[in-house]
C-alpha positions in Angstrom: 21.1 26.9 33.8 24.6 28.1 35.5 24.3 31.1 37.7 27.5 32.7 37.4 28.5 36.5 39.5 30.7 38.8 37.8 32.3 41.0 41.2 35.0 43.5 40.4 35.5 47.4 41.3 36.7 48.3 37.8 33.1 48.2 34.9 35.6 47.9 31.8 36.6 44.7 33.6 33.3 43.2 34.0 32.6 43.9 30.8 35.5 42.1 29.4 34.4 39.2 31.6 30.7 39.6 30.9 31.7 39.4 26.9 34.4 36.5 27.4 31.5 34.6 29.1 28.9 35.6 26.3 31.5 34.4 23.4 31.6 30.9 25.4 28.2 30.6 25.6 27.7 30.7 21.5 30.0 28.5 21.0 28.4 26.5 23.5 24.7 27.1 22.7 23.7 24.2 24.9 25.3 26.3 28.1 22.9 28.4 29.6 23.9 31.1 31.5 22.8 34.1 33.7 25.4 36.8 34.7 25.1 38.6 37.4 27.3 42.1 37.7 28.2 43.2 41.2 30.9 46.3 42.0 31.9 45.2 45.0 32.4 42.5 47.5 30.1 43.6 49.6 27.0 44.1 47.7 27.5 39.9 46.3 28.1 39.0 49.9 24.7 40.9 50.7 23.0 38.8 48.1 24.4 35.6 49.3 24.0 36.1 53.0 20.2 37.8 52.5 19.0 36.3 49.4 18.2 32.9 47.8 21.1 33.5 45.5 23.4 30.3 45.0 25.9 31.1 42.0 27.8 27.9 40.6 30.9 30.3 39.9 32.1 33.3 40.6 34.8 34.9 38.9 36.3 37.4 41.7 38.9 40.1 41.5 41.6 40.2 44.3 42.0 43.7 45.0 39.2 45.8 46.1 38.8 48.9 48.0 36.3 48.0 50.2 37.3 44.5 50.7 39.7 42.1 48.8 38.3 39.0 46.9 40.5 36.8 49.2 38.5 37.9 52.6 35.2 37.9 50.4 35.7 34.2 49.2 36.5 33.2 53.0 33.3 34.4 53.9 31.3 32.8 50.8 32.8 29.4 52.5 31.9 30.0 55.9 28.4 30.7 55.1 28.6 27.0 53.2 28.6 28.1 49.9 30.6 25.4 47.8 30.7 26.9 44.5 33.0 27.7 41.9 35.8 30.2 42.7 38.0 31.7 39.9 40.4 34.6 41.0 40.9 37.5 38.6 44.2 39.7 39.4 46.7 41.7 38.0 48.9 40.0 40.3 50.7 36.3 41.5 51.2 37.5 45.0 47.9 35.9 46.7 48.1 32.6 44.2 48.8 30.5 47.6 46.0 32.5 49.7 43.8 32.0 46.6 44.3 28.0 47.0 43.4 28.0 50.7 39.9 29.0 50.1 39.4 26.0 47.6 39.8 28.5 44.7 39.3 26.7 41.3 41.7 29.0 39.6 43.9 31.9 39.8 44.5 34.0 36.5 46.2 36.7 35.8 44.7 39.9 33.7 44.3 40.7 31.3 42.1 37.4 30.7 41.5 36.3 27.2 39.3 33.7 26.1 42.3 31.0 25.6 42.7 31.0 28.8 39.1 31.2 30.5 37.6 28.2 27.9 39.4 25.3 28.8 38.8 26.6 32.5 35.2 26.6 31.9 35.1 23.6 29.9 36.1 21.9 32.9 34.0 23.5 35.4 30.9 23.0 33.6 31.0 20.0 33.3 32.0 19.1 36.8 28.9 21.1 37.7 27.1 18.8 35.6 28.2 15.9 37.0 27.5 17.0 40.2 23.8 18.3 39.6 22.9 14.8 38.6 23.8 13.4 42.1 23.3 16.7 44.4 21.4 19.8 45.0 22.9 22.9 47.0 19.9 24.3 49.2 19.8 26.9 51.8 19.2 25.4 54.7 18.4 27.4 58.2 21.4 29.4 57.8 23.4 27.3 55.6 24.2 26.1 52.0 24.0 22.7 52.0 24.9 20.4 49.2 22.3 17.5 49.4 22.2 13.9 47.5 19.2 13.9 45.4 17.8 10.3 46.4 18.4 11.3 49.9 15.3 14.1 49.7 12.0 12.8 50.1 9.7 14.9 50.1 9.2 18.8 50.5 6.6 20.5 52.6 5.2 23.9 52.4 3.6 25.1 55.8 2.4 28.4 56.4 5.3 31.2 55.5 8.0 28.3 56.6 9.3 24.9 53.9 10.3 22.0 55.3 12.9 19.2 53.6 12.5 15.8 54.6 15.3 13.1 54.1 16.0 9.5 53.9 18.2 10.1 57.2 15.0 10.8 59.3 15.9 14.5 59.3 13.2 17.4 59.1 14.8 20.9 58.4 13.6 24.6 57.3 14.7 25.5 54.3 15.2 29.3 53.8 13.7 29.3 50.2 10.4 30.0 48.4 8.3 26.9 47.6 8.4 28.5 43.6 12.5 28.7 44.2 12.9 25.2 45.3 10.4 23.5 42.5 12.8 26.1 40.2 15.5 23.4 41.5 14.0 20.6 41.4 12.2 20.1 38.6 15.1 20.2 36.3 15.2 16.5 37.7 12.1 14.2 36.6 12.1 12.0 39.6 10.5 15.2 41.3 6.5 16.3 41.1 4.6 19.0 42.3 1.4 17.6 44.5 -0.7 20.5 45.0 0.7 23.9 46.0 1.8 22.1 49.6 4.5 19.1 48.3 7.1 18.3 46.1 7.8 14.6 45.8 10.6 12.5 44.6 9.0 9.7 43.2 11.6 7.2 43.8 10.1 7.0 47.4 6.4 6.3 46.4 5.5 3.2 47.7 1.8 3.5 46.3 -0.7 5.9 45.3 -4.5 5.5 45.3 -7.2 8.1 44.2 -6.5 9.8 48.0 -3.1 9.1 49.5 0.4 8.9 48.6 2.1 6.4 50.8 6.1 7.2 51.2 8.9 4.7 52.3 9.7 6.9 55.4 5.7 5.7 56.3 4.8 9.0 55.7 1.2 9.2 53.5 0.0 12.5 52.1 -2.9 13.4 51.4 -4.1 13.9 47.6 -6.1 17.2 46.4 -9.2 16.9 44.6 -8.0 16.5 41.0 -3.8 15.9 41.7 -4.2 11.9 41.3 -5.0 11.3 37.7 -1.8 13.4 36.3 -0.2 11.9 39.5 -0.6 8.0 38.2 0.2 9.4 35.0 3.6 11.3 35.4 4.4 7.9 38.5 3.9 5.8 35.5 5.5 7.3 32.4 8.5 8.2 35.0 9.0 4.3 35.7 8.5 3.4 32.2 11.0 5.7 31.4 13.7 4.2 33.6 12.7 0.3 32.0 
């Protein structure tokens, strides 16, 4: 599933965008994406800075009344966001601006399909490569972009969730527990363990009918009921990989 965000002034444009992106997705039927419109710079900053909203791409138009796409994309970086960034302008004139804030692309409206698909072809799968080797999280006040083996565990205590990694490092992640598993669980080396823990299962030492014992020497306790489907899912996962 890509999350992609759509941010332009003009609605005919987005729609053109919007509909470019929906022809590339049935051609591509194994593609999944969700589009998300926004009118202005502002309003996609908003949901960045204040919400657990991590877009893969975003296709931004330069010129903007309220704020250009160039100042908008420099604050998408400093708030760690590493995404994809393709500029949509009716102009060359910021191409080099563009390239300073790691911009994947720079085109030029009108923007037909022959020129957006190979674009996409190549980000997507880029993105994929990358998703099987890191995970961007929200971190304190951060997006982060962390290796997969390196996570642990994750903890959920109280209103807070905390990420523990291979590093010895324990940090607050400023995600739901639901949004996180959401992440996670597209990769099968993760589990659920109760409503408290999610577990990569490549750093189970052992497992008996009351504790799981982690190679950081961390052991966590079972609930009643989680170690049958526990040995089971440890198993089949191992299996799998022989």
């Amino acid at each position: 599933m890509y999350h992609i965000a759509l941010c332009d002034d003009e609605v005919t444009e987005l729609n053109k965008t919007e509909f470019i992106l929906n022809m590339y997705q049935r051609k591509n039927p194994r593609c999944e994406f969700v589009i998300d419109r926004f009118e202005n710079a502002n309003e996609l900053l908003g949901m960045i800075r204040e919400k657990d909203y991590i877009p893969n791409l975003v296709l931004l138009d330069i010129y903007m009344p309220e704020k250009m796409g160039i100042t908008a994309a420099k604050e998408i970086r400093d708030m760690g966001n590493k995404g994809r960034i393709i500029f949509l302008t009716a102009s060359m004139d910021h191409a080099l601006d563009a390239f300073r804030v790691d911009a994947t692309q720079y085109l030029v409206k009108p923007v037909s399909e022959k020129e957006l698909f190979p674009v996409l072809d190549k980000i997507l799968e880029e993105i994929e490569q990358e998703q099987k080797k890191y995970l961007l999280l929200k971190i304190e006040d951060r997006v982060c972009r962390i290796m997969l083996n390196d996570i642990i565990y994750c903890e959920a205590q109280g209103k807070f969730q905390y990420l523990y990694l291979t590093d010895g490092t324990q940090s607050q992640l400023r995600m739901t527990m639901a949004k996180i598993y959401e992440m996670l669980s597209l990769y099968e080396a993760f589990t659920k363990v109760g409503i408290a823990y999610i577990v990569n299962m490549e750093h189970i030492e052992s497992l008996n009918s009351q504790d799981i014992f982690l190679d950081n020497g961390k052991s966590i306790h079972l609930p009643r009921g989680a170690y049958q489907p526990l040995r089971e899912k440890y198993f089949q996962y191992y299996c799998g990989k022989r």
